[in-house]
C-alpha positions as CSV (number, residue, x, y, z in Angstrom):
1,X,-4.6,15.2,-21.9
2,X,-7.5,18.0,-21.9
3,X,-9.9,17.3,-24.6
4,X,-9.2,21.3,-25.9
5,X,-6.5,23.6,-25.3
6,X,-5.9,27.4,-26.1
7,X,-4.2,28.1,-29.0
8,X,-2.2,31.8,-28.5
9,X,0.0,30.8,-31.5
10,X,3.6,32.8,-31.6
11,X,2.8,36.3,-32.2
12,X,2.7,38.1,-28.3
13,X,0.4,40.8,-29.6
14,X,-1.8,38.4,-31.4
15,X,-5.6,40.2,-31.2
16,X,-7.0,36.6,-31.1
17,X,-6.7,32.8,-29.7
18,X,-8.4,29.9,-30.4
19,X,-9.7,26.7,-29.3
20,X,-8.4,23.7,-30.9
21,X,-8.8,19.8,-29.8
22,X,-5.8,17.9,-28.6
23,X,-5.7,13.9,-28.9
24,X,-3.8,11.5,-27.2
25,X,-0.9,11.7,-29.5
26,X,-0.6,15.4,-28.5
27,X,3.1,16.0,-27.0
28,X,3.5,20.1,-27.2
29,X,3.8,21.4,-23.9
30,X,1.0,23.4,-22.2
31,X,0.0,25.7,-19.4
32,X,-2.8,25.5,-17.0
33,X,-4.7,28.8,-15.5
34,X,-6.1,28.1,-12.2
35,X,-8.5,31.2,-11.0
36,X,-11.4,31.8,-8.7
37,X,-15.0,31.6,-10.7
38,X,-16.6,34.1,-7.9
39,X,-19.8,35.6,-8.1
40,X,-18.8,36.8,-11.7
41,X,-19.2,33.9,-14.5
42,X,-16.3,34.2,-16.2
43,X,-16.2,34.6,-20.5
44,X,-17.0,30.5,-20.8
45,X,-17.9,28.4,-24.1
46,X,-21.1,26.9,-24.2
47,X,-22.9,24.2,-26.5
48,X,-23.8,27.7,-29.1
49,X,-20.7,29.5,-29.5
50,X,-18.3,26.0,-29.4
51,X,-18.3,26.3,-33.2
52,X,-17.4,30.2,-33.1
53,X,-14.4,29.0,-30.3
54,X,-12.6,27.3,-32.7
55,X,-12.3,29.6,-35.1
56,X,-11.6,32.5,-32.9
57,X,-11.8,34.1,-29.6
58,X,-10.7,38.1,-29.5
59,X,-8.3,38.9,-27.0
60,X,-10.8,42.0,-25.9
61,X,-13.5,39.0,-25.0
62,X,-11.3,38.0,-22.1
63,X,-11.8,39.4,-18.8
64,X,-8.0,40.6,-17.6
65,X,-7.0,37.4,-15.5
66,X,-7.5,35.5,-18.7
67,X,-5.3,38.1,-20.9
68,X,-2.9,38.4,-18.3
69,X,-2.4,34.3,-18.7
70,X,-2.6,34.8,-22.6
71,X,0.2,37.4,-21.9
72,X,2.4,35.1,-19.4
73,X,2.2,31.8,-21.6
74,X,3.4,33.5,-24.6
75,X,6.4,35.1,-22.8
76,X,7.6,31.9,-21.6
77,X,7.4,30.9,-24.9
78,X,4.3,28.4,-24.8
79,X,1.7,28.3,-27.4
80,X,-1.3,26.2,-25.6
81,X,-2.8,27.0,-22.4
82,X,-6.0,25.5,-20.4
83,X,-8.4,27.2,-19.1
84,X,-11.6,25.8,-17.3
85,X,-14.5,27.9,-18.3
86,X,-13.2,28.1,-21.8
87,X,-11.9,24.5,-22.9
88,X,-14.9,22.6,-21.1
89,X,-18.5,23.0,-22.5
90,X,-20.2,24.7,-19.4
91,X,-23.5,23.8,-20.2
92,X,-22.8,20.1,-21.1
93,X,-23.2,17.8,-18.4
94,X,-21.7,15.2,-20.3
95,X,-18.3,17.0,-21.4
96,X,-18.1,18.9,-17.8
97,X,-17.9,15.4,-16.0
98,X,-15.2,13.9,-18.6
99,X,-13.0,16.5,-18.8
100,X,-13.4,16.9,-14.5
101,X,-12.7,13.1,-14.1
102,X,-9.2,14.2,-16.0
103,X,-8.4,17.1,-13.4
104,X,-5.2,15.2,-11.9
105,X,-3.4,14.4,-15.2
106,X,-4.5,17.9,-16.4
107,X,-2.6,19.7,-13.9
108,X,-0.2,17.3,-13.3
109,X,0.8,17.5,-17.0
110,X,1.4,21.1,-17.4
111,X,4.2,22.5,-18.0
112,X,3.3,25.4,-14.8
113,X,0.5,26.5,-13.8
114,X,-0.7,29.9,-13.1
115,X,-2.6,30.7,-10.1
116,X,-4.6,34.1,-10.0
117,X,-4.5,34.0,-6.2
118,X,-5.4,37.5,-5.1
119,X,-8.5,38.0,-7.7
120,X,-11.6,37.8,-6.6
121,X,-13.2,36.8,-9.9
122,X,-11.6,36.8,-13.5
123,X,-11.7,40.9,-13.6
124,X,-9.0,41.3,-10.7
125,X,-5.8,40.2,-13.0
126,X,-2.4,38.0,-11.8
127,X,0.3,40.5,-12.7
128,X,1.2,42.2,-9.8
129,X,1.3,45.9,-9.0
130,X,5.0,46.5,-8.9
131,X,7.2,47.7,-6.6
132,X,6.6,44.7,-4.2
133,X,4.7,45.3,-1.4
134,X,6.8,45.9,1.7
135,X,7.7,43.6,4.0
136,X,8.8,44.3,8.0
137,X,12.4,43.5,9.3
138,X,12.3,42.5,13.1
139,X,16.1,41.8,14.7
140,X,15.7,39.6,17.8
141,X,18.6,40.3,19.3
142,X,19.7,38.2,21.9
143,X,21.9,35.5,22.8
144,X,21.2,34.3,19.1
145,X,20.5,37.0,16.7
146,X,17.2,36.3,14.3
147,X,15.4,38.1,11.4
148,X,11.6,37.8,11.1
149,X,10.0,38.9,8.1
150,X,6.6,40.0,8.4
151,X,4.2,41.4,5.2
152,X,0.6,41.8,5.4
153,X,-1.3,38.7,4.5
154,X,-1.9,38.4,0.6
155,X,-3.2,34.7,0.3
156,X,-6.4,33.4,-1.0
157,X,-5.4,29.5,-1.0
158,X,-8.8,29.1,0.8
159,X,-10.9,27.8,-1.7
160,X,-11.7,24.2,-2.1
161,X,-11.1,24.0,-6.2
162,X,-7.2,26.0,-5.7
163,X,-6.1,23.2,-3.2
164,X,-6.7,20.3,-5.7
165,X,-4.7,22.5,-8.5
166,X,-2.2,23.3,-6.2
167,X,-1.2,19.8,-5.2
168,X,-1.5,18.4,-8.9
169,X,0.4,20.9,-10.6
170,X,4.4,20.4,-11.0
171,X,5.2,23.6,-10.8
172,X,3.3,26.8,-9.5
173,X,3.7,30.0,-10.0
174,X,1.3,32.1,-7.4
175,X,0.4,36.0,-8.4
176,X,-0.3,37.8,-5.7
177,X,-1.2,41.4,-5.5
178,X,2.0,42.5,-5.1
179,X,4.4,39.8,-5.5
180,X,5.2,36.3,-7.5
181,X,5.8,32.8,-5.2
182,X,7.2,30.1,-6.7
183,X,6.5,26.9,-5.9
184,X,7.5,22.9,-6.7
185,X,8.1,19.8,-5.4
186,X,11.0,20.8,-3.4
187,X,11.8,24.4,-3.3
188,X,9.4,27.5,-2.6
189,X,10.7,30.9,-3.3
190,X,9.3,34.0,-3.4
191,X,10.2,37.9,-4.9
192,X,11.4,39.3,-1.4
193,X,14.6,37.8,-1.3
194,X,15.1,34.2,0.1
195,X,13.4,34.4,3.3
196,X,11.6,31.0,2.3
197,X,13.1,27.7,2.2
198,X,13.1,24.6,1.0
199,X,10.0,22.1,2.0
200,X,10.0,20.4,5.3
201,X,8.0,17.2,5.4
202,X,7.2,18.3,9.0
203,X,5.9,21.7,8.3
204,X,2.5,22.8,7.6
205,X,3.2,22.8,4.3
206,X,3.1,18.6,4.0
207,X,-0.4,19.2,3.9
208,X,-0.9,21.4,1.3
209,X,1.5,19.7,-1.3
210,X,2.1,16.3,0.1
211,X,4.4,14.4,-2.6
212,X,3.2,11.2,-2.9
213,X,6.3,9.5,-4.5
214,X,8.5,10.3,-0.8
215,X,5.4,8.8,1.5
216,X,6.0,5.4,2.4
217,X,3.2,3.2,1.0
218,X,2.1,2.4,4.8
219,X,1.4,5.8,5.1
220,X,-0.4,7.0,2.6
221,X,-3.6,6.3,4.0
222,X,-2.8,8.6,6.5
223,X,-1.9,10.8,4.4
224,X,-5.6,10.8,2.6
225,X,-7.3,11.7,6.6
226,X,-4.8,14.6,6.5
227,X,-5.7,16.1,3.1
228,X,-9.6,15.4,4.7
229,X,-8.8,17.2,7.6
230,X,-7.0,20.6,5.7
231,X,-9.8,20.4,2.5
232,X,-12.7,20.8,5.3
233,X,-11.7,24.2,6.2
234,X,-11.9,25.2,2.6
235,X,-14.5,26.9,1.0
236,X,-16.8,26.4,-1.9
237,X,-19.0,28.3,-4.2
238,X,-21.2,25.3,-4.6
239,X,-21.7,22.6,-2.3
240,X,-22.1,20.0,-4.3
241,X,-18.5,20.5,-5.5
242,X,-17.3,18.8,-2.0
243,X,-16.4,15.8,-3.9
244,X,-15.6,16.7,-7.5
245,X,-13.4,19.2,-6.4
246,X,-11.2,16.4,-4.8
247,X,-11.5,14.0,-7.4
248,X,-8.6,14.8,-9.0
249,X,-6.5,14.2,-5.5
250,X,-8.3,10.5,-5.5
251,X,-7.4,9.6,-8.7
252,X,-4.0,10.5,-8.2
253,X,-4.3,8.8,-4.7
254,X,-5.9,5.4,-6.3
255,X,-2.9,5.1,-8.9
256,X,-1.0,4.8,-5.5
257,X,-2.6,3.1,-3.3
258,X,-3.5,0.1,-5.9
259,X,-7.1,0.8,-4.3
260,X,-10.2,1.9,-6.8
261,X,-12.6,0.9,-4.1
262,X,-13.5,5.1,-3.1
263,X,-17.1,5.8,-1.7
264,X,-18.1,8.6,-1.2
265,X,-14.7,10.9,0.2
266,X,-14.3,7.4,1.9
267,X,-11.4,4.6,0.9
268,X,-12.9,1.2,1.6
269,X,-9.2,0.1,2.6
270,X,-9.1,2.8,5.5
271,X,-12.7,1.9,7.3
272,X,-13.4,2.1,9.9
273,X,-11.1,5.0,10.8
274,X,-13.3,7.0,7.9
275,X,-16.3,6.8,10.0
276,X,-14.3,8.4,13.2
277,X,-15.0,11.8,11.7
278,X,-16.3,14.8,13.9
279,X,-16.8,18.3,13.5
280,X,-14.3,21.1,15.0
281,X,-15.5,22.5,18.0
282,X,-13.2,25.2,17.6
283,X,-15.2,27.5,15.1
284,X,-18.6,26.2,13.4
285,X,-18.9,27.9,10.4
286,X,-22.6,29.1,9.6
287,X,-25.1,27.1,7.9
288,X,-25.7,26.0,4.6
289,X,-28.4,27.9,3.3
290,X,-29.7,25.5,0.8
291,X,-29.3,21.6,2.2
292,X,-28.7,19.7,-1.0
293,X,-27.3,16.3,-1.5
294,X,-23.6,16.0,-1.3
295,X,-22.6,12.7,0.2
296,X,-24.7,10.1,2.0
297,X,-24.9,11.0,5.9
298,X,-22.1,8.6,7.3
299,X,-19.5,10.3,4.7
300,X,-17.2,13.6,5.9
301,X,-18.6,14.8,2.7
302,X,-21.6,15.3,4.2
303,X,-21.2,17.7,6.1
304,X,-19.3,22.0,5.6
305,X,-17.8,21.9,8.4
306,X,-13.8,21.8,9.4
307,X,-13.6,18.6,10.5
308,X,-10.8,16.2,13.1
309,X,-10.1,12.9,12.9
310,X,-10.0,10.5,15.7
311,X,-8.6,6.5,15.8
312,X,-9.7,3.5,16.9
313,X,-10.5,-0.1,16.1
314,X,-13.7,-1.7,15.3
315,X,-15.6,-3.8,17.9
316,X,-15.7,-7.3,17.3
317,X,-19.5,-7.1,17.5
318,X,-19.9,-4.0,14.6
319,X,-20.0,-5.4,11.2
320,X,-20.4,-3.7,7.7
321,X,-22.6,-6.0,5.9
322,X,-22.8,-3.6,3.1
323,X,-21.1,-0.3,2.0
324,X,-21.9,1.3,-1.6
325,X,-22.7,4.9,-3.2
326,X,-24.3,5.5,-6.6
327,X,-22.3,8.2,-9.0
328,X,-24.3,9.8,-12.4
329,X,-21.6,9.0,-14.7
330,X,-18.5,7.0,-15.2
331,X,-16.1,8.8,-12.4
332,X,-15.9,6.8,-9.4
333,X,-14.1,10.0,-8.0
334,X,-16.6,12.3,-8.3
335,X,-20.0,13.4,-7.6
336,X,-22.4,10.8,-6.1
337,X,-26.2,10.8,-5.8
338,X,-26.9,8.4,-3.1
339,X,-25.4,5.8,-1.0
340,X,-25.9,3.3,1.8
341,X,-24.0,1.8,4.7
342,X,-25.3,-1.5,6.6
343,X,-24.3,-2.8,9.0
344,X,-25.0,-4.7,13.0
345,X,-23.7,-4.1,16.4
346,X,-24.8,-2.9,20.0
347,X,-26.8,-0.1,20.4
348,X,-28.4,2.0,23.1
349,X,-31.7,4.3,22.4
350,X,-33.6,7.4,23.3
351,X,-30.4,9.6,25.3
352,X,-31.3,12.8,27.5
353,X,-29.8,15.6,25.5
354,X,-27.9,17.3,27.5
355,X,-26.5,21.3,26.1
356,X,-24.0,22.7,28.3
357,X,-21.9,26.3,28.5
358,X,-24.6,29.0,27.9
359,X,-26.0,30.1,24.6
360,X,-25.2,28.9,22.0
361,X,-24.0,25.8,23.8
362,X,-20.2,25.1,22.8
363,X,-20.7,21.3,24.3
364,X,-23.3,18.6,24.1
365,X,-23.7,15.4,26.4
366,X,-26.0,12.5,25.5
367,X,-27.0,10.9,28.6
368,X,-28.5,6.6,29.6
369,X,-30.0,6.3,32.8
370,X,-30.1,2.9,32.6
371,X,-27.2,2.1,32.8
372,X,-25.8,5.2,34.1
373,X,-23.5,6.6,31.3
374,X,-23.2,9.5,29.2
375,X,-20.9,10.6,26.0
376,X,-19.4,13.6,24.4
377,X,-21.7,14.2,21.3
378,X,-20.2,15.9,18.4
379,X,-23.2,16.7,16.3
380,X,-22.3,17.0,12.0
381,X,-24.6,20.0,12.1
382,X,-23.8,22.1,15.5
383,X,-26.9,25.1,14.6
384,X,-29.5,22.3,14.3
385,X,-29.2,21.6,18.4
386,X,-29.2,25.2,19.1
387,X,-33.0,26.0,19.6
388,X,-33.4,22.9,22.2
389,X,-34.1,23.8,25.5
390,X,-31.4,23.7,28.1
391,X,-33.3,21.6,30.5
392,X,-32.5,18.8,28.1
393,X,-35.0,16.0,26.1
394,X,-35.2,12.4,25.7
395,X,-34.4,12.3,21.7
396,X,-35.5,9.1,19.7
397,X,-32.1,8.4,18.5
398,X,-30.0,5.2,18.5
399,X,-26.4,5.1,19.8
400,X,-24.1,2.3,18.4
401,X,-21.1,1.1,19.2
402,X,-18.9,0.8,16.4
403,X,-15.3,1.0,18.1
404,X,-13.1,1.2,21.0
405,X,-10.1,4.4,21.1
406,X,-6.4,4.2,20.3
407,X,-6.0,7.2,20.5
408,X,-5.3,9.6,23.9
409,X,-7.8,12.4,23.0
410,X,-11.2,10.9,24.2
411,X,-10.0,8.9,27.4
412,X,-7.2,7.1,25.8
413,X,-7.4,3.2,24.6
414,X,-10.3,1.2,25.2
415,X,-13.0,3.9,24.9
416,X,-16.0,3.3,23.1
417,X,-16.1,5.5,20.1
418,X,-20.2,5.4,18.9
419,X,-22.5,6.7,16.2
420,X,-25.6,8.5,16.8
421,X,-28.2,7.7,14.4
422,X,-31.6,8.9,13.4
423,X,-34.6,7.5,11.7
424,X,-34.5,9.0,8.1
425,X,-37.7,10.9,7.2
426,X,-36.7,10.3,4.0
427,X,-36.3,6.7,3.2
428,X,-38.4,4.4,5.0
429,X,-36.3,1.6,7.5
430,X,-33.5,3.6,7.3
431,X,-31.7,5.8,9.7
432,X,-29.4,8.9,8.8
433,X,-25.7,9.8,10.9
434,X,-26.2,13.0,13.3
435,X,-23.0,13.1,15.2
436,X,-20.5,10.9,16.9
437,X,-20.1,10.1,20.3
438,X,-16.6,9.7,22.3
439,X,-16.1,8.9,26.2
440,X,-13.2,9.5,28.4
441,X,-14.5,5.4,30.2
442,X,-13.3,2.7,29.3
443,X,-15.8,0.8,31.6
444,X,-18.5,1.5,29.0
445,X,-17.1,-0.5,26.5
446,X,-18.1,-3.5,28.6
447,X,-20.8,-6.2,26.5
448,X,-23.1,-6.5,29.3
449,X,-24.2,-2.2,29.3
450,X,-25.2,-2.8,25.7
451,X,-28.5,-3.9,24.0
452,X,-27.6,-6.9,22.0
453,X,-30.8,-8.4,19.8
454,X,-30.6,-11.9,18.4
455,X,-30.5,-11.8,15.3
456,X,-28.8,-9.0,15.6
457,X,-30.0,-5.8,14.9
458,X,-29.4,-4.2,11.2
459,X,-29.0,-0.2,10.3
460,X,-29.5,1.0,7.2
461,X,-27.5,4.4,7.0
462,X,-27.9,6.7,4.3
């Protein structure tokens, strides 16, 4: 349960609500608000006015999104509703990161939750603006008749925070500007008619509310790389939300998968796959402005890019010696502050860097001339290679291989998948992930191409 609800009472035209704590023994149904923060700070309670909250909060206070929740709770005949800004202290570290580590049982335990989709901030509203918007009837007529139904796009799902509240909630009901979709389990419907239907595990849609109780327990590891590889191409306010704002997904996850061990974005159960990560090629989005700490180098979370996954198996001569992250408070799920990966195997150092296809290059080779091979690079951080000159330059990086394909994407089985590392200027004796590397030959997988040290060589990654 949420440590405070919203208290609306009976009375619809009630002037105020207030903020009341709710135990463990607390059984009255509820209703969750889930709305886009912007670059408006919503009304919010703070360590000064908590005392005033739970006496009263006046119903002109709210900005509309907030009323118009007020107003839809109370019409469905529900007298508590949950709202971030307002039942979490915003200003207290302490409260903020207990009441986040309960995000999945939160949403998961409402009776519906309301998402303000087309709002901008908590000023737009969810009610829509009725009639419904039109939509465009196309006949195909042919040898089989067909109807498509086209309306102008009216969806804001594209934030990192709605996703996670999307997929924990039971039930959903999403205001759009001009229309109401409804949305469970196992039936999506929305005001134009029934021109939607029921789920299909094999649609798109699999990835945006996968339920976890129909995937076979082999697969829902699999499952976790697919919810990586949709949640990249969100967006965030803040950066450092990369991981809390998927916490509530792992802990639902972990009551699954019977596995607590979670580092970093990163199931300990599903290395080494979890280190195949690489950036999209297909469109880079532009750089962070401000490089704070989100996730240890060798993590997805590292990195704001949309991201795909690759397979493959570990070589027999890459082992992780050691593989931990450090979090601020008691949620494993959540925000971390450092981490490290060790680990041995074959290496190669100091490739040609090789740009290719104009300016700004779209591809990146990393060429040995001794032995003669190259590899695809796939660098975490595609604008940090773009000011090198064309001609290409030795780089004092390592290359290590960690893992031969399964897949058919990179030159099919057999093909050395590798990391590119780079010493940290940060921590001494320690070297930070800048990309990885993929080859379409399975010839360079061979022992006797790679540097092998005895004792073999460690790497420190943070």
């Amino acid at each position: 349960m949420p440590g405070r609800l919203l208290d609306l009472e009976t009375e619809f035209n009630n002037p105020t609500i207030r903020l009341v704590k709710s135990d463990a023994g607390f059984t009255t149904p509820y209703m969750t608000l889930s709305h886009r923060w912007g670059n408006v700070h919503p009304c919010k309670t703070i360590t000064t006015n908590l005392s005033e909250r739970f006496c009263e909060i006046e119903m002109n206070e709210l900005p509309k999104t907030f009323q118009h929740a007020v107003k839809i709770t109370r019409s469905l005949g529900i007298r508590f509703l949950w709202i971030d800004s307002l039942c979490i202290v915003q200003d207290d570290p302490y409260d903020w990161e207990r009441e986040a580590s309960k995000m999945a049982s939160i949403y998961s335990g409402s009776y519906l939750t309301i998402m303000a989709v087309s709002s901008a901030d908590s000023r737009g509203g969810c009610i829509p603006e009725y009639p419904p918007s039109a939509y465009f009837k196309i006949d195909a007529k042919g040898a089989t008749q067909k109807s498509i139904y086209v309306r102008q796009d009216q969806n804001d799902l594209s934030r990192g925070w709605v996703y996670q509240e999307r997929i924990l909630s039971l039930r959903v009901a999403l205001f759009h500007k001009n229309e109401i979709f409804w949305e469970c389990k196992s039936f999506l419907k929305c005001e134009c008619e029934e021109h939607l239907t029921r789920f299909n595990s094999q649609d798109d849609t699999s990835l945006v509310r996968p339920v976890l109780e129909q995937i076979p327990p082999e697969k829902l590891l699999d499952t976790w790389e697919d919810i990586i590889s949709y949640y990249s191409q969100l967006l965030l306010t803040y950066p450092k939300d990369k991981l809390p704002a998927l916490a509530g997904i792992a802990t639902l996850f972990s009551q699954h998968v019977g596995d607590t061990d979670y580092l970093a974005g990163i199931w300990k159960a599903l290395l080494p796959s979890s280190l195949f990560w690489h950036t999209s090629p297909v469109e880079p989005r532009l750089p962070e402005t401000a490089k704070e700490f989100k996730a240890p180098s060798w993590s997805w979370a590292a990195t704001h890019t949309p991201l795909m996954i690759t397979r493959g198996t570990f070589h027999e001569d890459f082992t992780i010696l050691d593989i931990w992250c450090r979090v601020p408070g008691k949620n494993p799920f959540g925000e971390v502050t450092e981490g490290c990966l060790t680990a041995t195997g074959l290496y190669l150092e100091n490739p040609t860097f090789q740009p290719l296809h104009g300016f700004p290059p779209q591809d990146f080779n990393l060429i040995f001339h001794e032995p003669e091979i190259w590899f695809k690079f796939h660098p975490d951080d595609v604008y940090a290679f773009y000011d090198y000159d064309t001609g290409g330059q030795v780089m004092p990086w390592t290359v290590v291989f960690i893992a031969e394909s399964t897949g058919s994407i990179y030159g099919g089985p057999g093909c050395p998948l590798v990391l590119v590392l780079k010493a940290s200027d940060k921590v001494e004796g320690s070297y930070i992930r800048i990309g990885l590397g993929t080859s379409n030959d399975a010839s360079y997988s061979k022992k006797e191409i790679w540097r092998r040290d005895e004792p073999m060589k460690v790497f420190r990654i943070v």
